[in-house]
PAPA-801112 format. One record per residue (C-alpha): residue number from 1; residue in three letters; chain; y, x, z. Coordinates in pm, 1 decimal, padded with zeros to 6 digits, always signed. Example, Ala and Ser with C-alpha at 12.3 -4.5 7.8 and 13.67 -1.06 7.14 Angstrom:
REC   num   residuo   cadena         c2         c1         c3
REC     1       ALA        A   -00450.0   +01230.0   +00780.0
REC     2       SER        A   -00106.0   +01367.0   +00714.0
***
This chain:
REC   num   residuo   cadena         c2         c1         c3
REC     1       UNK        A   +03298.6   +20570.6   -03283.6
REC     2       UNK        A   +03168.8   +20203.0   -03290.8
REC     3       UNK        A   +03480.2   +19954.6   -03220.3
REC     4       UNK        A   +03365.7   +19631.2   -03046.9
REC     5       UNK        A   +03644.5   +19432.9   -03248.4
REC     6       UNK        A   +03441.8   +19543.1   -03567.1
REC     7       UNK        A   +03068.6   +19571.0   -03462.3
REC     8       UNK        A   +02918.3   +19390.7   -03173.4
REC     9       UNK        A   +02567.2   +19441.4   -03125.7
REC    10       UNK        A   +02309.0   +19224.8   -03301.6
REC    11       UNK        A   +02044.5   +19104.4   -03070.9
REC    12       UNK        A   +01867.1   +18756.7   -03025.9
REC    13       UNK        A   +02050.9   +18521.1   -02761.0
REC    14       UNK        A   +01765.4   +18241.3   -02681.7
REC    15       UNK        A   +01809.0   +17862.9   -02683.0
REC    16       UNK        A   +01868.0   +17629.0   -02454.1
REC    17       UNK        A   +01792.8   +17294.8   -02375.9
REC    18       UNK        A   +01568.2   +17063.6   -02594.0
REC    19       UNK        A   +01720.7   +17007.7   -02936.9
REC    20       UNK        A   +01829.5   +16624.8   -02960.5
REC    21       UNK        A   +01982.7   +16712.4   -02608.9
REC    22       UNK        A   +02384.8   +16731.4   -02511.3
REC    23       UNK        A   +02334.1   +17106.4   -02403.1
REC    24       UNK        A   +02105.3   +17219.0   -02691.8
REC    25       UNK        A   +02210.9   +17559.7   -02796.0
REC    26       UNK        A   +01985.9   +17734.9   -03110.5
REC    27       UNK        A   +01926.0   +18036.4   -03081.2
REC    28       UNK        A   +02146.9   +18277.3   -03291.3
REC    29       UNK        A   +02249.5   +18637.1   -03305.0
REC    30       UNK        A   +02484.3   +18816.5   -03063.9
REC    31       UNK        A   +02519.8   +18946.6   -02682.7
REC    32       UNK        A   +02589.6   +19259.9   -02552.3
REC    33       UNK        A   +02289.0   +19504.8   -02416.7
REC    34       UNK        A   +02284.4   +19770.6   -02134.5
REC    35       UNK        A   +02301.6   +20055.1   -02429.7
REC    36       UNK        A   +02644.7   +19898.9   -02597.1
REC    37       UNK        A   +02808.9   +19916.3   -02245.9
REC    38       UNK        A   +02963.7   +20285.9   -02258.9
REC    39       UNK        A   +03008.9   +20297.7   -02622.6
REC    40       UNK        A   +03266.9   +19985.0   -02631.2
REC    41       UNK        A   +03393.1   +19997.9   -02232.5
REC    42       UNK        A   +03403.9   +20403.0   -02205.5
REC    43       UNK        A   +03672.6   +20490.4   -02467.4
REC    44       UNK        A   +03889.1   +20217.8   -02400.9
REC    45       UNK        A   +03951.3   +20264.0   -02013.9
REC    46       UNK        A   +04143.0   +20486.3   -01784.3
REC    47       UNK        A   +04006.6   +20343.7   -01473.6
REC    48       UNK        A   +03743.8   +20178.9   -01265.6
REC    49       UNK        A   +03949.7   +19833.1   -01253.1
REC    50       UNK        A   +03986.9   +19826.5   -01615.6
REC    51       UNK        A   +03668.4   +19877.1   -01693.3
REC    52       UNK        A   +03571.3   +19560.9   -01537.6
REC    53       UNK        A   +03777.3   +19322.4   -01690.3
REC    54       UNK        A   +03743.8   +19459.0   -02058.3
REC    55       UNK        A   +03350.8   +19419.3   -01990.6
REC    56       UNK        A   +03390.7   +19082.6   -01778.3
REC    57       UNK        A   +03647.2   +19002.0   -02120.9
REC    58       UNK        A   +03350.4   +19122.1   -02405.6
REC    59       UNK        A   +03053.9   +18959.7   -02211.6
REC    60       UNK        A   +03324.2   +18618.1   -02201.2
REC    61       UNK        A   +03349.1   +18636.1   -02532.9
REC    62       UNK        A   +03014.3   +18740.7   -02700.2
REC    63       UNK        A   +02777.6   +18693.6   -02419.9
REC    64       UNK        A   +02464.8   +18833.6   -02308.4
REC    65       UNK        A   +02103.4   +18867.1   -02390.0
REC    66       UNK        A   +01985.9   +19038.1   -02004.5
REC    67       UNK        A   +02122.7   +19020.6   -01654.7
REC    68       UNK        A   +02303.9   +19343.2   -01585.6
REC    69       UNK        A   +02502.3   +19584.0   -01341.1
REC    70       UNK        A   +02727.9   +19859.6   -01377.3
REC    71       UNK        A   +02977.5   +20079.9   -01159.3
REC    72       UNK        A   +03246.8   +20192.5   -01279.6
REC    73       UNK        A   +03428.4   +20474.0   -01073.8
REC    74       UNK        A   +03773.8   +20631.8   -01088.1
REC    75       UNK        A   +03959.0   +20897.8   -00850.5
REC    76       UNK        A   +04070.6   +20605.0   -00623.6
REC    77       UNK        A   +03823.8   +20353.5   -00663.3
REC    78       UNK        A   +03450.5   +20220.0   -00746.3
REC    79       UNK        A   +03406.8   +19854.1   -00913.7
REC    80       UNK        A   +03082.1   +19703.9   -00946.5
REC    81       UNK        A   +03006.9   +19487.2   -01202.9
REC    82       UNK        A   +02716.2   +19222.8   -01222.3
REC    83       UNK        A   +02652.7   +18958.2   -01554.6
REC    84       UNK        A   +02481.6   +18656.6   -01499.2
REC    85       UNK        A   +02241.3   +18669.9   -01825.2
REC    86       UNK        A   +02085.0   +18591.3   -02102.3
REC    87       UNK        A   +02326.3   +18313.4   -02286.4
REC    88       UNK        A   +02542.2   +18254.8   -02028.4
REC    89       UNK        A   +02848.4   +18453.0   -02018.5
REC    90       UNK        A   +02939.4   +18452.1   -01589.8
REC    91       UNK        A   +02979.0   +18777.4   -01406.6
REC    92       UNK        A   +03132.2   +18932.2   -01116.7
REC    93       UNK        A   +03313.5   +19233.1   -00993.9
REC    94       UNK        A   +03395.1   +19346.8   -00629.1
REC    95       UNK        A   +03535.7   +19671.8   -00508.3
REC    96       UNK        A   +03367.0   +19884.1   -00326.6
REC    97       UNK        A   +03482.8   +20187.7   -00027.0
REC    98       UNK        A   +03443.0   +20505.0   -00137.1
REC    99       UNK        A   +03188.7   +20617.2   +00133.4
REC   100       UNK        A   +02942.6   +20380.9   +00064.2
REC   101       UNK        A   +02610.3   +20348.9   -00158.9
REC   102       UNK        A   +02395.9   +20116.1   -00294.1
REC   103       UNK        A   +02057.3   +20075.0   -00498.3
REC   104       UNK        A   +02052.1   +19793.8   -00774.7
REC   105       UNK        A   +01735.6   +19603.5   -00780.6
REC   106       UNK        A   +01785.7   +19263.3   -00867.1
REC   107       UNK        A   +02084.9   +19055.2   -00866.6
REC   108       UNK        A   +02238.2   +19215.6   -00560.4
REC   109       UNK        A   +02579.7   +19083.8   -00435.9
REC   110       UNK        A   +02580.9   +18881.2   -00086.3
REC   111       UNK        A   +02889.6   +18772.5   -00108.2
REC   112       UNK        A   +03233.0   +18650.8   -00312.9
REC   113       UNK        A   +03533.9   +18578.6   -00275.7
REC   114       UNK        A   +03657.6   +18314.8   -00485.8
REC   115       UNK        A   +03990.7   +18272.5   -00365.1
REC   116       UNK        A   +04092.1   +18647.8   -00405.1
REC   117       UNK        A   +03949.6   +18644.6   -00784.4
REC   118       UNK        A   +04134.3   +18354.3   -00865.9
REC   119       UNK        A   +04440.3   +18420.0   -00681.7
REC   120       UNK        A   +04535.2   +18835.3   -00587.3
REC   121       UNK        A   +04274.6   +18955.5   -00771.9
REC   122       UNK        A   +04242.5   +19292.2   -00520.9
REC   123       UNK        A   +03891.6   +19353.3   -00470.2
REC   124       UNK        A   +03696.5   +19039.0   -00651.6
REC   125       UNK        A   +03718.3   +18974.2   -01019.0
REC   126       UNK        A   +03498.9   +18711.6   -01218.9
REC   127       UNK        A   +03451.3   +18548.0   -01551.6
REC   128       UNK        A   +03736.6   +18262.3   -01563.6
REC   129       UNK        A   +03488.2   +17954.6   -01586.5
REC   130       UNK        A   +03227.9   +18133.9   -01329.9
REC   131       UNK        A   +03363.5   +17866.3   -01028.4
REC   132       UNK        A   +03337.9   +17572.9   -01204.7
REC   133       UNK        A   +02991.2   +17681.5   -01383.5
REC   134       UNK        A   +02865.0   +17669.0   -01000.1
REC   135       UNK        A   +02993.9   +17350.2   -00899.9
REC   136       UNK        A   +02902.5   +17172.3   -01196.0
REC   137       UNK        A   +02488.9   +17297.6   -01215.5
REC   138       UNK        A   +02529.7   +17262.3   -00865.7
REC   139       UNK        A   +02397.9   +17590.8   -00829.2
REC   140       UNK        A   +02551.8   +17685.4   -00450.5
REC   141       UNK        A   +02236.3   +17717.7   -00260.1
REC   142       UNK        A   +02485.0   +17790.0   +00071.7
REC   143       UNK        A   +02414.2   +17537.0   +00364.3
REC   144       UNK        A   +02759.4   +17491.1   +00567.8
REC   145       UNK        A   +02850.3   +17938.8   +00451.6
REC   146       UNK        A   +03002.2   +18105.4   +00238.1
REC   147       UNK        A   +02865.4   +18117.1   -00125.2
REC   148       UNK        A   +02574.0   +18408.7   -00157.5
REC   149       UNK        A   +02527.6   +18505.4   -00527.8
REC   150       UNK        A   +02214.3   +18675.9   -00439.6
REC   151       UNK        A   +02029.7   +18330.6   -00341.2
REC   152       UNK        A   +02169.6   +18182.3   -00644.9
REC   153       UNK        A   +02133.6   +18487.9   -00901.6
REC   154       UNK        A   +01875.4   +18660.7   -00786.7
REC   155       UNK        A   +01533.3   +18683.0   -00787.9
REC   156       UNK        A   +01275.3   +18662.7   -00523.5
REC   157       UNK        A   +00908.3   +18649.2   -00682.8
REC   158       UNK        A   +00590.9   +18853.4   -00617.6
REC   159       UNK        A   +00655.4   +19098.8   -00861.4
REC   160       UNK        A   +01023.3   +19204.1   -00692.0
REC   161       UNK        A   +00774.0   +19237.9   -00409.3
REC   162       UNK        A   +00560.4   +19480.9   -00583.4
REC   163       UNK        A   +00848.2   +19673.4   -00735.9
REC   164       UNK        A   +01177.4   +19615.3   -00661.8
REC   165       UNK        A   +01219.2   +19530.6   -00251.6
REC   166       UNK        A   +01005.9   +19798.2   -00185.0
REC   167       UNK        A   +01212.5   +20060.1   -00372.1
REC   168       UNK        A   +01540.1   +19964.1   -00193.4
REC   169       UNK        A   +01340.0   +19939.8   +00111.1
REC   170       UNK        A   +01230.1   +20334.4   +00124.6
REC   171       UNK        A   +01621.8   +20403.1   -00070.3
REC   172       UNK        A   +01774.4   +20258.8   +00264.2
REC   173       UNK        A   +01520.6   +20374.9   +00513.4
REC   174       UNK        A   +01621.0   +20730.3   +00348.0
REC   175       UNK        A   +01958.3   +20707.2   +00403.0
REC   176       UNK        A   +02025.9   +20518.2   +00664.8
REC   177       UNK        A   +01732.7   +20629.5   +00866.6
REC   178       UNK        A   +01823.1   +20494.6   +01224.1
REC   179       UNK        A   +02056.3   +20187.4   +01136.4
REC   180       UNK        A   +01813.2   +19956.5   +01132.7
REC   181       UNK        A   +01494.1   +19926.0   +01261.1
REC   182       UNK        A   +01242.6   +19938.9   +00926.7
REC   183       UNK        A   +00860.5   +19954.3   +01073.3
REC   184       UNK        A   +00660.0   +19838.8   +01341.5
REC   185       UNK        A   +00589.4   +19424.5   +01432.2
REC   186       UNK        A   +00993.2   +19409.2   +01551.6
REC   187       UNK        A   +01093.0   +19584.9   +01200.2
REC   188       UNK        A   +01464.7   +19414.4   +01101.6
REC   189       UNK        A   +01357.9   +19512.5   +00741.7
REC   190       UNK        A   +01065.0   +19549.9   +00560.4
REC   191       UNK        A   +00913.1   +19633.0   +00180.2
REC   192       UNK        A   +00913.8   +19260.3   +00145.7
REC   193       UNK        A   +01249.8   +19184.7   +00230.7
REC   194       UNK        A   +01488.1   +18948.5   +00032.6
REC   195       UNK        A   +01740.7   +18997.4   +00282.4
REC   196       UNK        A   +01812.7   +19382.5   +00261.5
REC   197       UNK        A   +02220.2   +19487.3   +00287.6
REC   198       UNK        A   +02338.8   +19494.1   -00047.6
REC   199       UNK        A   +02543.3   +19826.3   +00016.0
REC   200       UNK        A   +02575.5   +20048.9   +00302.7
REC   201       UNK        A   +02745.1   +20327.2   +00428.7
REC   202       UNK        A   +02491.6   +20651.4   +00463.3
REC   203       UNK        A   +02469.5   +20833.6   +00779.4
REC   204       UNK        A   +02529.5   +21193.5   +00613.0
REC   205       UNK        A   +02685.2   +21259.7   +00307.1
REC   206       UNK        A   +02447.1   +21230.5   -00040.5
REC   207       UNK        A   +02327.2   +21536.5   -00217.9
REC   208       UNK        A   +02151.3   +21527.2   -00582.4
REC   209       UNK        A   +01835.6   +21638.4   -00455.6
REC   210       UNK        A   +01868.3   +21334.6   -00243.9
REC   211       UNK        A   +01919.1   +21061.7   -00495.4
REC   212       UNK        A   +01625.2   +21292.2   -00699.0
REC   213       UNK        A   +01386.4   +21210.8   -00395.6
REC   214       UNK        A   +01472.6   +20810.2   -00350.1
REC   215       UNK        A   +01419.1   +20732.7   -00761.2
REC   216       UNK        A   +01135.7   +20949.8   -00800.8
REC   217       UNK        A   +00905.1   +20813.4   -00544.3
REC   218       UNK        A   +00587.4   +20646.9   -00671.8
REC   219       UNK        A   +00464.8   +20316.4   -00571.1
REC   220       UNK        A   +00230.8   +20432.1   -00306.1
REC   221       UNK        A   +00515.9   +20537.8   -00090.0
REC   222       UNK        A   +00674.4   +20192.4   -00093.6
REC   223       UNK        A   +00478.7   +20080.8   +00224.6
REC   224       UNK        A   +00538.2   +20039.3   +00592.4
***
């Protein structure tokens, strides 16, 4: 079994800035990748909160090389974990209720709290510099509301219309069939929405066969 205090993964973290600059960084070898995730969280955790800091700790300390999500679930709880990217070592964690689901497409969270991760820490966690990062790249996109990672993290281009709205579109029209209203000129939501509910509850309880439908539909059923 691979230690992460011994071996961390050896993969190409790219440069920023223009060299000559005050933020030039070269590039140089390091960051963790989506298949290093169970192999140094997994062993070392006996539940859903711990697994989120000791990942939110390792992606602090050796960064990054790809945005990335995880849940991590216990008997009591779920945690959901979301990195910033490439060289930059934020992320953020939120608990979620037990009855609910969600469908990861881009950089999904609507929503932090700041002062619970900085202060009780019960159901937001975050990387310790992640506040300040914000403020000082002036990256809160908010006008007069609370923060919304999502418009700041996410994405929102023509190809997460091709691809990824569309396939949360038909994953929440599945399961939550008549919460909102999803075709038709009045539709609330639509394959081309950036706005979609980041996590719902489902109006019936989730079978396998169900989750089997929702990520094996092709592209041509991700229309109105």
């Amino acid at each position: 079994m691979r230690g992460c205090s011994e071996q961390i993964p050896c993969c190409l973290l790219l440069l920023k800035g223009r060299k000559g600059s005050s933020n030039y960084s070269p590039e140089k070898i390091g960051g963790i990748g989506e298949e290093d995730i169970v192999t140094i969280v997994l062993p070392y955790i006996k539940s859903a909160r711990e697994g989120v800091i000791r990942l939110g700790g390792l992606l602090e300390k050796y960064g990054t090389y790809e945005m990335n999500a995880i849940a991590f679930q216990d008997e009591n709880e779920i945690w959901w974990l979301e990195s910033i990217g490439r060289d930059i070592t934020g992320w953020q964690g939120v608990s979620l209720m037990t009855a609910m689901w969600l469908l990861q497409i881009s950089w999904d969270l609507t929503a932090f709290d700041f002062e619970d991760a900085f202060r009780q820490e019960e159901d937001h966690l975050c990387s310790s510099d992640l506040r300040e990062f914000i403020a000082e790249n002036h990256l809160d996109l908010a006008l007069c509301k609370a923060f919304n990672p999502r418009d700041t993290f996410g994405t929102h281009s023509d190809l997460d219309h091709i691809y990824n709205t569309p396939r949360a579109w038909v994953a929440q029209k599945y399961f939550n069939p008549t919460t909102s209203k999803w075709t038709g000129d009045d539709a609330e939501y639509t394959p081309l929405s950036d706005n979609l509910p980041w996590c719902r509850v489902p109006e019936k309880k989730i079978t396998v066969e169900d989750i089997k439908w929702v990520l094996s539909k092709p592209l041509s059923a991700y229309t109105l």
